[in-house]
C-alpha positions as CSV (number, residue, x, y, z in Angstrom):
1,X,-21.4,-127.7,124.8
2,X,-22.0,-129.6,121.4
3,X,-25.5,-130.7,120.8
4,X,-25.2,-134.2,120.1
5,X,-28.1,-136.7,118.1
6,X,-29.5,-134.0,117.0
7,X,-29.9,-132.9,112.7
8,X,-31.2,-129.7,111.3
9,X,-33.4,-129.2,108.2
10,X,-34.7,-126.6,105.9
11,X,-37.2,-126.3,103.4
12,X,-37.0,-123.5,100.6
13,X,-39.0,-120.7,102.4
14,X,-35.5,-120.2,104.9
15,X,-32.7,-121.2,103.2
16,X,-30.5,-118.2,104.3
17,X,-31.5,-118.1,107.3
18,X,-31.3,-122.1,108.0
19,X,-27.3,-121.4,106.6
20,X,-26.9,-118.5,109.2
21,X,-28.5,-121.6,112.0
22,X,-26.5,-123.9,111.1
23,X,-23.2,-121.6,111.0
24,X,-24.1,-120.6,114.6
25,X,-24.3,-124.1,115.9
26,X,-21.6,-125.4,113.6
27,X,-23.3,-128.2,112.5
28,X,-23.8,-129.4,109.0
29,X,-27.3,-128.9,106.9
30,X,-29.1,-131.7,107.1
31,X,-29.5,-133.4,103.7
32,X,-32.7,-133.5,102.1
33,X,-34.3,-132.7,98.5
34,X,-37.2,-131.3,98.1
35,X,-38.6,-132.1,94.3
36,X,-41.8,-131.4,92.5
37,X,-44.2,-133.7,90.1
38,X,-45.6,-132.5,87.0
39,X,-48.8,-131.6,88.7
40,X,-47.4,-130.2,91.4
41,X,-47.4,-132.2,93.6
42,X,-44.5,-132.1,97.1
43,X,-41.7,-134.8,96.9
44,X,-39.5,-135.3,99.8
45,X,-36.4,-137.2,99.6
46,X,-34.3,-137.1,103.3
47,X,-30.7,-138.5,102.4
48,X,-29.3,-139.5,105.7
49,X,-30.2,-141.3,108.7
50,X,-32.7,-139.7,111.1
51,X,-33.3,-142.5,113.2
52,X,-33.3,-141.4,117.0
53,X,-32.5,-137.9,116.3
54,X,-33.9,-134.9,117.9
55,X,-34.6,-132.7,114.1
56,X,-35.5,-129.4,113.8
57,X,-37.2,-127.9,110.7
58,X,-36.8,-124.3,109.9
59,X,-39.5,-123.4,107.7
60,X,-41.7,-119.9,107.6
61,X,-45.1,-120.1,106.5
62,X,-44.7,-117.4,104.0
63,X,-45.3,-116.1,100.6
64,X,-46.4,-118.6,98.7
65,X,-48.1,-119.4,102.1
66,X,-50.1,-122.6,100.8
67,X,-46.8,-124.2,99.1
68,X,-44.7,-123.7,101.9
69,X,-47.0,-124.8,104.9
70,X,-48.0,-128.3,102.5
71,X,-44.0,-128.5,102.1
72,X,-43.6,-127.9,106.5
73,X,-46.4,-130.5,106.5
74,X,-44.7,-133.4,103.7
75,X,-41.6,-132.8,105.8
76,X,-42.8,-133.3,108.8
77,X,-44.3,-136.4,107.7
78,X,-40.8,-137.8,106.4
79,X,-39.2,-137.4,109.0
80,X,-41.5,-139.0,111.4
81,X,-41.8,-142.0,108.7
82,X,-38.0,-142.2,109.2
83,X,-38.0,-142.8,113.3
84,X,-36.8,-139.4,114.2
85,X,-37.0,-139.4,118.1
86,X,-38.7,-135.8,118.3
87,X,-39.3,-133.0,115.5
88,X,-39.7,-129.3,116.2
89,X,-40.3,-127.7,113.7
90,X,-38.8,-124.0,114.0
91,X,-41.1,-121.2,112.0
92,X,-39.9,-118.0,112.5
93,X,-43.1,-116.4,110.4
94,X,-46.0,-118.2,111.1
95,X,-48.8,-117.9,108.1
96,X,-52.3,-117.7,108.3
97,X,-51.6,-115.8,112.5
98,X,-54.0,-113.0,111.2
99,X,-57.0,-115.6,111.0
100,X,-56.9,-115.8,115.4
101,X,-60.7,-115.6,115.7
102,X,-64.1,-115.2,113.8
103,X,-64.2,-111.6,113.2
104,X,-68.1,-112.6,111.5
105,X,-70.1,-115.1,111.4
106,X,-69.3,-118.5,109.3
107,X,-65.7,-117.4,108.9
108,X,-63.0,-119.8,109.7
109,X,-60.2,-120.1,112.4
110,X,-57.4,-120.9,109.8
111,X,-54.6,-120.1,112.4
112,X,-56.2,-122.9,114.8
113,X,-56.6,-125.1,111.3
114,X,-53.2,-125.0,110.6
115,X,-51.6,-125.5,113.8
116,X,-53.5,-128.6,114.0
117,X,-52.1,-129.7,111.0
118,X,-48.8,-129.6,111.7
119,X,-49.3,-131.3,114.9
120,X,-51.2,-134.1,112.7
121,X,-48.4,-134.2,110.5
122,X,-45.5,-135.2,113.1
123,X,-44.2,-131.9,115.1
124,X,-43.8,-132.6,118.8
125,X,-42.8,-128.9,119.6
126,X,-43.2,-125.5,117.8
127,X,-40.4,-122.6,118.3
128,X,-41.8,-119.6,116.5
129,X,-41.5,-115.8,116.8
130,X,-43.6,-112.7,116.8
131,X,-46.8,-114.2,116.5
132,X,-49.6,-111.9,115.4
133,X,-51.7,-112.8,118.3
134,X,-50.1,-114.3,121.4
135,X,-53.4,-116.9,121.9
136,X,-52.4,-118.5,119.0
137,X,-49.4,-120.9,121.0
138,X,-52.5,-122.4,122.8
139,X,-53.7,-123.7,119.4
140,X,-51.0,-126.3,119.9
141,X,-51.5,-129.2,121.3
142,X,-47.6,-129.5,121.7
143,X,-45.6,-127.4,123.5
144,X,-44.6,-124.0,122.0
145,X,-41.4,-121.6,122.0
146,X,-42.4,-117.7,121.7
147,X,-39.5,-116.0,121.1
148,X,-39.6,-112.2,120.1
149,X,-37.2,-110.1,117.7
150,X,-37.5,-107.0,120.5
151,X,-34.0,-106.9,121.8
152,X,-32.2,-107.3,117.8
153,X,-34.3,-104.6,117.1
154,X,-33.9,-102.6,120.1
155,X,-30.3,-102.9,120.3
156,X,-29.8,-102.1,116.8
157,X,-32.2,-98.6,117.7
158,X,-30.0,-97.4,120.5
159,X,-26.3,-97.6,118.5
160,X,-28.7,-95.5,116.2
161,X,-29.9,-92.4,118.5
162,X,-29.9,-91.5,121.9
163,X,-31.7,-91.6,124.6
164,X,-34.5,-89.0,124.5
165,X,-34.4,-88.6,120.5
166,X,-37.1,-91.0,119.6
167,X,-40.7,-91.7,120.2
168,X,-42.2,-95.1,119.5
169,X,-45.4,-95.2,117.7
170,X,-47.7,-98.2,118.1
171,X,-50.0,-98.0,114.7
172,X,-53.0,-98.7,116.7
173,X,-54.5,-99.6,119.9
174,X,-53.9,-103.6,119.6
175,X,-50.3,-102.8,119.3
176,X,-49.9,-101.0,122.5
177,X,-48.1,-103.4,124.3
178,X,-45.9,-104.3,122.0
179,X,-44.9,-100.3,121.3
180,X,-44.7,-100.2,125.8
181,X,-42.1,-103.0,125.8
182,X,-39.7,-101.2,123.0
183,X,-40.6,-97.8,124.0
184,X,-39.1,-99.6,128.1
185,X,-36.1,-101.2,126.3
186,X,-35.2,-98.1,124.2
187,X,-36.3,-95.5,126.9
188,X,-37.9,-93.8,124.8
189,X,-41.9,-92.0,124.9
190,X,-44.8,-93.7,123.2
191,X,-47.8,-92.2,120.9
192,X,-50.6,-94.0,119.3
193,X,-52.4,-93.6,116.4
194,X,-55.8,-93.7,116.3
195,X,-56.7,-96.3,113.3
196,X,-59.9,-97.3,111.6
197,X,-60.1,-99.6,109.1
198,X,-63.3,-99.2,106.2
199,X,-61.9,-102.3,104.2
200,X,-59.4,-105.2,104.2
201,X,-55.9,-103.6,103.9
202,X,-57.5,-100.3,103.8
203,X,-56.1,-98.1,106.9
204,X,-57.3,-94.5,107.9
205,X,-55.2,-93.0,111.0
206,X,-57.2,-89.3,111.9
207,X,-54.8,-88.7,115.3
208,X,-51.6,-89.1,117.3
209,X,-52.3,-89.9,120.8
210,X,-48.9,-88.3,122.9
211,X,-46.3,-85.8,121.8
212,X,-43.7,-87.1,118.6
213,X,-42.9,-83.2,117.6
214,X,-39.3,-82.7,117.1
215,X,-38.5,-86.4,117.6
216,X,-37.6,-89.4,115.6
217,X,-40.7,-91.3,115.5
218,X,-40.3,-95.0,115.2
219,X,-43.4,-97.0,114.4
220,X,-43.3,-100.7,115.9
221,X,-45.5,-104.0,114.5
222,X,-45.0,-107.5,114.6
223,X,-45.7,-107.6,110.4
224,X,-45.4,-104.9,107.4
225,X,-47.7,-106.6,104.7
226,X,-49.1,-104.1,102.3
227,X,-47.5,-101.0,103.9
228,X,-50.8,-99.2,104.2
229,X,-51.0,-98.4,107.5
230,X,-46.9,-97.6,108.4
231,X,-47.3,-94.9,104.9
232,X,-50.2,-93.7,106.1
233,X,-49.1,-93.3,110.0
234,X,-45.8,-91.4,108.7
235,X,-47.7,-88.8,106.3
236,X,-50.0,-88.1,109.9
237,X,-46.6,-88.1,112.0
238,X,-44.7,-85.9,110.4
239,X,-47.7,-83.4,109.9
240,X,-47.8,-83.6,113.8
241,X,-44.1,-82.6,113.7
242,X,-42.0,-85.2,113.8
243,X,-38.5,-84.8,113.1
244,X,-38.4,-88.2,110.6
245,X,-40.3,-91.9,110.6
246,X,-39.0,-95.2,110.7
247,X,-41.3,-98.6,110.1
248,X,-39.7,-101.5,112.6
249,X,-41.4,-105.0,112.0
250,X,-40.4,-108.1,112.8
251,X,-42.0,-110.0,109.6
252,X,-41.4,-108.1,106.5
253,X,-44.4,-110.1,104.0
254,X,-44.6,-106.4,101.9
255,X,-47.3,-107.9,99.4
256,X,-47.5,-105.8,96.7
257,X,-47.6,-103.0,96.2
258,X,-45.8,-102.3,99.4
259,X,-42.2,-101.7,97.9
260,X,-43.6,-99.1,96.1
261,X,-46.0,-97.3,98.7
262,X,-42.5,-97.4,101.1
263,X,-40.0,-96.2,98.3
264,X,-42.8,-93.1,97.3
265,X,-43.4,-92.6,101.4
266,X,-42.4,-90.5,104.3
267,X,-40.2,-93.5,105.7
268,X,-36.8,-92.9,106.3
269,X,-35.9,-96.4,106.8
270,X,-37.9,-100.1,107.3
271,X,-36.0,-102.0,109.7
272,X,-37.3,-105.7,110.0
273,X,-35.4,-109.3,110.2
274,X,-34.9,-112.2,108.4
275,X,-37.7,-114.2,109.3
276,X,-39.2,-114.0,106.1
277,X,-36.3,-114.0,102.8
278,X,-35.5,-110.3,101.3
279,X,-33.3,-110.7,98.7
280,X,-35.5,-109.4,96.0
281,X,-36.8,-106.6,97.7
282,X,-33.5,-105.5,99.1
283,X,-32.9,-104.6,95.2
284,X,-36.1,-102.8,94.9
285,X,-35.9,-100.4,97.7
286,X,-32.5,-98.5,99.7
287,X,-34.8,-98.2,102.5
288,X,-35.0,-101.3,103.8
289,X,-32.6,-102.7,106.4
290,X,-32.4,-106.3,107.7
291,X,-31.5,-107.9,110.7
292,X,-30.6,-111.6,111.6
293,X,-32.5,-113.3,114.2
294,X,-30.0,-116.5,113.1
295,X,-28.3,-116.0,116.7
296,X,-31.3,-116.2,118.5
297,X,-33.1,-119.2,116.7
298,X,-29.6,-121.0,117.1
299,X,-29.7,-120.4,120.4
300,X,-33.0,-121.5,120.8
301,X,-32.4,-124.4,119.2
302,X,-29.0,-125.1,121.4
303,X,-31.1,-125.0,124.6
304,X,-34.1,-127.3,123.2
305,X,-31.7,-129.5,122.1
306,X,-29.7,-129.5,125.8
307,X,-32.9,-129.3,127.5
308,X,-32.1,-125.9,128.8
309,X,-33.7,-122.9,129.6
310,X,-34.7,-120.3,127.1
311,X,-36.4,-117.7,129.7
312,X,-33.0,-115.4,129.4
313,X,-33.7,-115.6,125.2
314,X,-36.5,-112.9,126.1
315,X,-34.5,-110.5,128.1
């Protein structure tokens, strides 16, 4: 069914992935440029007609974090200036999710703060994917699409090895869940490591909870930033006697120097999507491999835009 009235945008933080979108739908890009003054400073130029449409913006919060949730935001505000009927704005990696709660006192809640700004700024519904901390839809006051990379990854896993060959390895006890529902999908077992942390992006794993010797232990996050904890984890797995290790993430930040703590690792191979643009750090490592999650944002999108259901999305 074509999805009529409705326009799709893009900032800069997506633009291979908003192509991939807008191929699935086959629909045009929308038409927009994005400029910047001398200080700075966001520009926003839309060049067609938005007036009654249903738009979604694609646009991850990522590296350069601040300049691409200000560009989401001067977007956002455009669009509503030009009468668009509703705006969801689509971010497939959403920035600041590590910030959930006040870990001491006098700190802030920046994933609250900036959910609230894009609300502020014109969204009337969020699809995102992966978040850090699944609380973080009810800092919304709109309503919110969670949709989750699991079954790209896990489909990608089993034309890979059979049944019985792996073990999924959640990197600590918060990521238990997460390492269940793959470990379910993939019929696989699932270890733990036991994780402490003595400093920001510090990680220290002294033991494997469950059995991973002889097997190809697959360690599962919803982010791979500095690549701390995943090196760390494989050094321990493998002197547990694992047959090889492989990182799976849905959002693949890798700060540096995470390219190369990965490429001088015990990591066979970093499988994570396209939420977040790897272009340049496809050429700095062979071990990483990307999926597309352009499928399942288009179809996301199809079914907002229809007013369907996207309950079958997460099976």
């Amino acid at each position: 069914m074509e999805i009529q009235h409705t326009k799709i945008f893009s900032g800069t933080a997506n633009y291979p992935l908003f192509e991939d979108v807008c191929n699935y739908l086959d629909v045009s890009p929308g038409q927009m440029e994005i400029n910047r003054f001398s200080d700075g400073e966001i520009f926003v130029d839309i060049r067609e007609s938005v007036r009654g449409s249903n738009v979604f913006l694609i646009q991850s919060t990522c590296p350069p974090v601040n300049e691409n949730i200000m560009e989401l935001l001067v977007i956002t505000d455009a669009l509503k200036r030009a009468s668009a009927r509703t705006i969801t704005a689509v971010i497939p990696y959403y920035g600041y999710a590590r910030q959930d709660r006040k870990v001491q006192p006098r700190a802030p809640i920046s994933a609250k703060l900036a959910a609230d700004l894009i609300v502020v700024a014109g969204a009337s519904k969020i699809v995102t994917m992966d978040l850090h901390a699944g609380q973080i839809q009810g800092f919304f006051d709109v309503p919110v699409t969670h949709l989750y990379a699991t079954p790209v990854i896990v489909n990608y896993l089993r034309r890979k090895y059979r049944d019985g060959e792996t073990v999924i390895v959640s990197p600590d006890a918060g990521g238990v869940e997460r390492a269940n529902e793959f470990a379910n999908r993939a019929h696989s077992d699932i270890a733990i490591c036991y994780k402490r942390r003595p400093a920001p992006n510090v990680a220290q794993i002294s033991n494997i909870i469950g059995d991973v010797e002889g097997k190809h232990a697959i360690i599962v996050d919803d982010l791979v930033d500095t690549a701390g904890t995943a090196t760390e984890a494989a050094r321990v797995l493998l002197e547990k006697g694992a047959k090889n290790v492989s990182l799976c993430c849905t959002h693949g930040v890798l700060s540096d120097p995470a390219i190369d703590k990965i490429n001088n690792s015990d990591i066979e191979e970093v499988i994570i999507t396209n939420t977040i643009p790897q272009q340049e750090n496809l050429k700095r490592s062979t071990k990483i491999t990307v999926l597309s999650i352009a499928d399942l944002i288009g179809e996301a999108i199809k079914r907002t835009a229809l007013g369907e259901s996207i309950s079958a999305l997460f099976t």
